[in-house]
C-alpha positions in Angstrom: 88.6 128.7 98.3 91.9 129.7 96.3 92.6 127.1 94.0 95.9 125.4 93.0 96.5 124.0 89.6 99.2 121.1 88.6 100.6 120.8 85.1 102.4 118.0 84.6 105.1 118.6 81.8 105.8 115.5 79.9 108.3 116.6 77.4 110.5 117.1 80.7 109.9 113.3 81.8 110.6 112.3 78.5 113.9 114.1 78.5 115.0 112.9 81.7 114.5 109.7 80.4 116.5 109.9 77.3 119.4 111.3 80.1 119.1 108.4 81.8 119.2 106.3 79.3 122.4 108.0 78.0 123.9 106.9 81.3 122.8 103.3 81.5 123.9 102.5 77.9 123.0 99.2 76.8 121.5 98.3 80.5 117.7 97.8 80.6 115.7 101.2 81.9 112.3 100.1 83.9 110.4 103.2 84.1 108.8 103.3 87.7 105.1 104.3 87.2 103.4 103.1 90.3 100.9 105.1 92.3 100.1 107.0 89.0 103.3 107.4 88.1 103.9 109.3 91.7 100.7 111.3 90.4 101.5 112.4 87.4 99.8 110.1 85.4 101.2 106.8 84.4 99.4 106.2 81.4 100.3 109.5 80.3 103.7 108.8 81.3 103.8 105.5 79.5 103.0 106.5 76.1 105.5 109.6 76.7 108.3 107.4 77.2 107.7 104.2 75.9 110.1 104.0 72.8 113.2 104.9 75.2 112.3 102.3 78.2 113.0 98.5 78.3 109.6 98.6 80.7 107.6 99.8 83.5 107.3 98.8 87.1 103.9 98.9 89.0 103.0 98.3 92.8 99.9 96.2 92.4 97.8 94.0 89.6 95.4 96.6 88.7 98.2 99.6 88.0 99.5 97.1 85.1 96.2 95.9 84.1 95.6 99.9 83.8 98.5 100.1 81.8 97.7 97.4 79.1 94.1 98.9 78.6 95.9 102.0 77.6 97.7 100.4 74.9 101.2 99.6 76.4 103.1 96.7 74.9 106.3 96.6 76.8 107.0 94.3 80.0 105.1 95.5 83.0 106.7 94.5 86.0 104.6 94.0 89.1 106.2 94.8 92.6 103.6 93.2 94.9 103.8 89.8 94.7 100.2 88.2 94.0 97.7 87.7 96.8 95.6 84.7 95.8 94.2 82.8 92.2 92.5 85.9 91.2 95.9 88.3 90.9 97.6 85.6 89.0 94.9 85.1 86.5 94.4 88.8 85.9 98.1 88.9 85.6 98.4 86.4 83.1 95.4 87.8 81.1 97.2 90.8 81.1 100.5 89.4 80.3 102.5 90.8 83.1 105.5 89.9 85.1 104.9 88.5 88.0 107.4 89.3 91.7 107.9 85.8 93.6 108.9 86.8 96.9 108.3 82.9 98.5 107.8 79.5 97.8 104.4 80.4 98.8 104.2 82.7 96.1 106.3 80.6 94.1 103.9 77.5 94.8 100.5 79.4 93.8 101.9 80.8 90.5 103.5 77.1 89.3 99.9 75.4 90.8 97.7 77.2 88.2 100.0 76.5 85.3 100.2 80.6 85.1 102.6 81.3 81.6 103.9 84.9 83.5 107.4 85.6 83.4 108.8 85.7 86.7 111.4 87.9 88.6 112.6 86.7 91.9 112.7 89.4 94.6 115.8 88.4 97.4 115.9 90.3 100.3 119.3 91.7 101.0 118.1 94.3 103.6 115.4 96.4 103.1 113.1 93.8 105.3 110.0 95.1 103.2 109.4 91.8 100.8 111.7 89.1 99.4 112.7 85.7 100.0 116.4 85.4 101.6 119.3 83.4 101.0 118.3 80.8 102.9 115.1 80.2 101.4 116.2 81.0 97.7 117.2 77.9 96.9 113.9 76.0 97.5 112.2 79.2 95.8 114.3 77.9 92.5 113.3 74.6 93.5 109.6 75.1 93.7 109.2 77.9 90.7 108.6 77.5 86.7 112.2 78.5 85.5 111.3 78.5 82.2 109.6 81.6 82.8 112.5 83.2 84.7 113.0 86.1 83.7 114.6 88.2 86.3 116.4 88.6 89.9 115.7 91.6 91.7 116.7 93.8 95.1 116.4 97.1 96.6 118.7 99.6 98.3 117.6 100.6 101.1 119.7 103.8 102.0 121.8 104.5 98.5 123.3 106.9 100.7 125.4 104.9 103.1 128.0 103.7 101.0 128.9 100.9 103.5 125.1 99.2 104.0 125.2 99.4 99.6 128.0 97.4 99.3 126.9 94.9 102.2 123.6 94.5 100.3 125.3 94.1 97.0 127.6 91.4 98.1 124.5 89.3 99.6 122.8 90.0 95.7 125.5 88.5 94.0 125.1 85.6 95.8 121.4 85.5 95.1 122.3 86.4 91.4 124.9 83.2 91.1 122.6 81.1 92.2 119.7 81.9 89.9 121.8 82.0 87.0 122.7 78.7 87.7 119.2 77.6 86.7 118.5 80.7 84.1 121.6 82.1 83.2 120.2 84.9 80.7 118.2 86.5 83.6 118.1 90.1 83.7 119.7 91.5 87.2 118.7 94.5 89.0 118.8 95.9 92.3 119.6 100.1 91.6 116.5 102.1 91.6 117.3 106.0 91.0 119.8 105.8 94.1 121.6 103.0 92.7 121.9 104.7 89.3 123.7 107.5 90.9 126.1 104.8 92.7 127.1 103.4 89.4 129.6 101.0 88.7 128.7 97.7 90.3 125.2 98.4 90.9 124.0 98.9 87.2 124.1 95.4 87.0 122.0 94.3 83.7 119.2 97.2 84.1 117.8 100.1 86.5 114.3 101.1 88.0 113.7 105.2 87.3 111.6 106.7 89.3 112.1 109.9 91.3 114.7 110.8 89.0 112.7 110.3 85.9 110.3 112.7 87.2 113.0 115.5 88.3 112.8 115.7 91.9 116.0 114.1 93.5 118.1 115.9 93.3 117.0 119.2 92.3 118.6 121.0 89.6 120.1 118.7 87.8 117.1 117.0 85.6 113.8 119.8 85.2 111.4 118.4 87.4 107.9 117.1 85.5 105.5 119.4 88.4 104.9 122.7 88.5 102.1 124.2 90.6 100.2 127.2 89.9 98.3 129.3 92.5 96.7 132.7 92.4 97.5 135.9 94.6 95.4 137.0 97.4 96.7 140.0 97.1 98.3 141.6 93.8 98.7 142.5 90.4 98.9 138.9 88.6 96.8 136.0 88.6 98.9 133.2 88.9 102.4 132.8 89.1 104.9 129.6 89.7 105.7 128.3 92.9 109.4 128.4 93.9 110.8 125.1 95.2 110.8 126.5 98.2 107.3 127.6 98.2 106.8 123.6 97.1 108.9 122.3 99.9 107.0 124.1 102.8 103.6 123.1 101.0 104.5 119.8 100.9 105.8 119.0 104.3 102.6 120.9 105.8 100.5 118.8 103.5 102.7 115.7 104.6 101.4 116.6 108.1 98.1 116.9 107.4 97.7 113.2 105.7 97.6 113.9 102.5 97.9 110.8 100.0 101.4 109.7 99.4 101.3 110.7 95.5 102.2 114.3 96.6 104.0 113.6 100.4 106.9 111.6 98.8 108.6 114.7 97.0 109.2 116.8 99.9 112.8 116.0 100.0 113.6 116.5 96.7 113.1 119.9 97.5 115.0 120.4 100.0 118.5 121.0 98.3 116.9 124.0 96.5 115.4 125.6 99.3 116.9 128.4 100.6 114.9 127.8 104.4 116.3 124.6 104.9 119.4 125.0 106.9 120.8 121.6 106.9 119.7 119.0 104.5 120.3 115.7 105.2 122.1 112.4 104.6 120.0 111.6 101.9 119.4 114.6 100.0 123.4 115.7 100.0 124.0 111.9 98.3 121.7 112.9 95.3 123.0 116.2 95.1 126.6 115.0 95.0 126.3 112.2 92.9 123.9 113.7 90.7 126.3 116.3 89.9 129.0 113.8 88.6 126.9 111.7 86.6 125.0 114.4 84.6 127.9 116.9 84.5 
């Protein structure tokens, strides 16, 4: 069977993340590391970039608890919220900060006395987890503000200008109300779209992650994966895949159920390859704003 090697380059993720930085100022950077870091290896990742990143974002209990073990010291911010007793606990142990989507979750944090600091996710669209505006208030009611530390969103299509500034408008309601109970809370509802967007959605930090690793766009920050394969038939040994080589591989591997580590870069190929005719919606945005904010 030919065999296909990935090299993860880390000197590139840790230039992309000086970039950002550069751009965001005196924001806060949250270096997205979940699944692996998108399979390049968060630990790895994490020491790499650690003296340039306010934190790191994880999707579930045991990604942070990973992280600590390793020897990271910054703020580990957990996207799912917790599940039951056991999830707080470990988080706590761990010292990590905990996502309170519900009074619920809200309710089983402040009944085990758990000393996590807390980020309130409000749901201004994306319909994947958050409480809403409705609910917010008895959210603030029910949770430990002295361990309020943030308020947080998501975009869910940073490339429709129109459904952004809709979602941004609902935030900054969400946002006045918690900083009526905490005012120093840390803000933030851009993830690598909304970094791109700029102005407004900066707010008081930024979640990296596809553009931390170089994927979306293409071309503009070197991308952190190469992938090596031999020749069935020539000279060499190995050689580099082109990103267009990369793009078919990937959406044939998408196909085929491969784990979504490696399935969620296909598009951040696309603006480089040459057999894609007409790239869409998504991919012109990064390409386009990309090229005004690291001209």
């Amino acid at each position: 069977m030919q065999k296909t090697l990935s090299v993860i380059n880390l000197r590139n993720i840790r230039a992309n993340a000086l970039k950002i930085r550069a751009k965001t100022g005196n924001k806060k950077l949250f270096a997205v590391v979940k699944a692996d870091a998108y399979g390049h290896g968060a630990e790895e990742v994490a020491r790499a970039i650690e003296d340039v990143c306010d934190g790191f974002c994880v999707a579930i209990t045991d990604e942070g608890a990973a992280l600590r073990i390793a020897g990271i010291s910054k703020p580990i911010l957990v996207f799912a919220p917790p599940l039951d007793r056991a999830d707080v606990e470990r988080s706590a142990l761990y010292g990590l900060d905990l996502t309170v989507n519900s009074v619920k979750t809200a309710r089983l944090i402040g009944g085990l006395s758990a000393e996590c600091r807390l980020h309130i996710k409000v749901n201004t669209g994306m319909n994947r987890t958050g409480c809403t505006l409705k609910e917010l208030p008895e959210v603030l009611r029910v949770a430990d503000t002295r361990f309020l530390e943030g308020v947080y969103s998501h975009l869910y299509a940073p490339q429709n200008a129109a459904a952004c500034h809709n979602q941004l408008k609902i935030f900054n309601r969400a946002e006045e109300l918690v900083r009526s109970k905490k005012p120093d809370v840390c803000a933030h509802i851009s993830a690598s779209g909304g970094l791109l967007r700029g102005g407004g959605f900066i707010k008081d930090g930024v979640r990296a992650g596809i553009l931390l690793y170089g994927y979306a766009p293409s071309g503009f920050l070197p991308p952190a994966l190469s992938l090596l394969c031999g020749y069935t038939q020539g000279a060499h040994s190995k050689r580099a895949l082109s990103a267009a080589e990369l793009a078919i591989i990937m959406r044939t591997e998408n196909i085929k159920g491969f784990p979504h580590t490696v399935w969620a870069m296909p598009t951040a190929f696309c603006a480089a390859c040459p057999l894609v005719k007409k790239r869409c919606a998504w991919t012109r945005f990064y390409a386009t704003a990309a090229e005004s904010c690291f001209a």
